[in-house]
C-alpha positions, 0 to 999 in steps of 0.5 A, a space after each residue: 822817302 822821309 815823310 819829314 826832313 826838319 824838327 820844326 816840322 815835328 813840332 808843327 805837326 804836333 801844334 797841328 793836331 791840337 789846332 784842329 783835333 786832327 791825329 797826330 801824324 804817327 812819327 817822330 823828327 826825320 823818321 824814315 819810311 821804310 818797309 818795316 813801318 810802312 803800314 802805320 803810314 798808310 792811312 795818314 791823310 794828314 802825315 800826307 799832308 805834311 809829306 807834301 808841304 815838306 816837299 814842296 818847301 823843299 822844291 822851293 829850296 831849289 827855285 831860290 838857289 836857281 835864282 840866286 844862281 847857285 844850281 849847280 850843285 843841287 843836279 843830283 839832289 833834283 834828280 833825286 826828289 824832282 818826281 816827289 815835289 811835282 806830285 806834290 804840288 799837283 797834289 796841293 795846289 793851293 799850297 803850292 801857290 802860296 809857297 812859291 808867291 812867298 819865294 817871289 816876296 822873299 827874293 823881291 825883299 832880299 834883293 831890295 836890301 830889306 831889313 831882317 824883320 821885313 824878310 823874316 816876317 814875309 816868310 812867316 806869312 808863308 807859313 800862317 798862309 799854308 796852315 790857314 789853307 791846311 785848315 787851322 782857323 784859330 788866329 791864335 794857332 797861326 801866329 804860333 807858325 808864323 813866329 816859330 817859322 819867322 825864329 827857324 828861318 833867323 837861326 839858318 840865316 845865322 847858320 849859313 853866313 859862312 857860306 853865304 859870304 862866300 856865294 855872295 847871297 843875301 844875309 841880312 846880317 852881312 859885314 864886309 870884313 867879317 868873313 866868318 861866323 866867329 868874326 860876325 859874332 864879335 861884331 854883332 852879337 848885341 844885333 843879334 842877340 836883340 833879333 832873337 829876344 825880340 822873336 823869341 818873346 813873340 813865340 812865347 807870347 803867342 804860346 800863352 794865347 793858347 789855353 791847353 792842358 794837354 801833355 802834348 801842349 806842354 811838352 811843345 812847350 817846353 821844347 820851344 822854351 829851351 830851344 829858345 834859350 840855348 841854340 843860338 847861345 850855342 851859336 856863339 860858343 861856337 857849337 853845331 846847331 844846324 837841323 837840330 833846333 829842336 833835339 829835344 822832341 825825340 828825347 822827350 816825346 812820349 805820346 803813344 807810350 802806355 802812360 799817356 798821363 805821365 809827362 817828362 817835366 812833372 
């Protein structure tokens, strides 16, 4: 079992703590429960939490794929984690709730041609939703999920056109005769990079709203900025970003270490 799957998650998981004062779930990104580490897990209400939210997200991938009729290949993967996401949702109702009356208004909007800003600003509601039930009260904090979870779901949308095109699914940034990422790119690459300046900026000043002087903050920081600068720019170059948005949270997360006054970026 993996109480995480995706580096974003990671990183609401640090905001999180310093939202609401909670500790910080002791993992870092795609870290696996195993027997060796089990024991710093078992008294993790909000690492819990957050294994929850994952799951049910993840329940809600195949919801969409159902509906978009492409549940053929996922038998194995719901055979594999059906148990896992029906506990969770038992276990978070509310959570659920929100989560699947957000997939309703992403599929309604998508089907409805919507544009970009419209799909992507409904699933970040999704996420302002699932923290405000978590108990994070700050508007501040909420606009910090909701505008990363807006940039998260515009990088997949980006990352899975080729195979969107080829399934016939919704993409906001559709061409006919663009079959490839390549392709689209050539096209419309002023379109998206303007997409992504326009999300980025909204991140960035969201993230200025939040006075902090935590090591924890300014490492999300820093984290967030480069990520924003280079992954879909990375895109263009034609190199592999998928799951790996936010790399550089392992590489420089350092809370727990022995110095906890010593950061990376001084």
């Amino acid at each position: 079992m993996r109480t995480l799957t995706t580096f974003d998650v990671a990183i609401y998981s640090i905001i999180y703590s310093i939202a609401t004062g909670a500790p910080r779930p002791p993992f870092l990104s795609c870290e696996k429960i195993g027997t060796r580490n089990l024991k710093k897990f078992k008294d993790d209400e909000v690492g819990k939490r957050f294994a929850e939210m994952t799951l049910i997200a993840f329940g809600e991938k195949f919801f969409d794929d159902e509906l978009d009729n492409q549940g053929k290949g996922l038998f194995f993967a719901k055979l594999l984690f059906s148990k896992s996401i029906n506990k969770a949702r038992l276990s978070q109702p509310k959570l659920f709730e929100i989560t699947r009356a957000g997939s309703y208004n992403i599929n309604a909007l998508q089907d409805a041609n919507a544009n970009v800003y419209d799909v992507l600003g409904a699933y970040g509601n999704v996420l302002y939703q699932s923290f405000n039930e978590m108990g994070v009260q700050s508007v501040e904090f909420l606009n910090i999920f909701k505008n990363i979870a807006e940039w998260t779901f515009f990088v997949d949308m980006i990352c899975d056109y080729e195979e969107d095109y080829k399934n016939n699914s919704y993409n906001a940034f559709y061409e006919k005769d663009c079959k490839t990422l390549k392709e689209l790119f050539n096209k419309k690459y002023a379109e998206i990079l303007q997409v992504n300046a326009n999300i980025s900026n909204r991140i960035i000043s969201s993230l200025n709203a939040v006075n902090d002087d935590s090591i924890e903050w300014k490492i999300v920081y820093r984290i967030l900025e480069y990520s924003l600068n280079t992954v879909v720019y990375n895109l263009l170059d034609g190199k592999d970003v998928k799951f790996h948005y936010f790399k550089e949270l392992k590489k420089n997360l350092k809370i727990g270490s022995k110095d906890e006054n010593k950061s990376n970026f001084s």
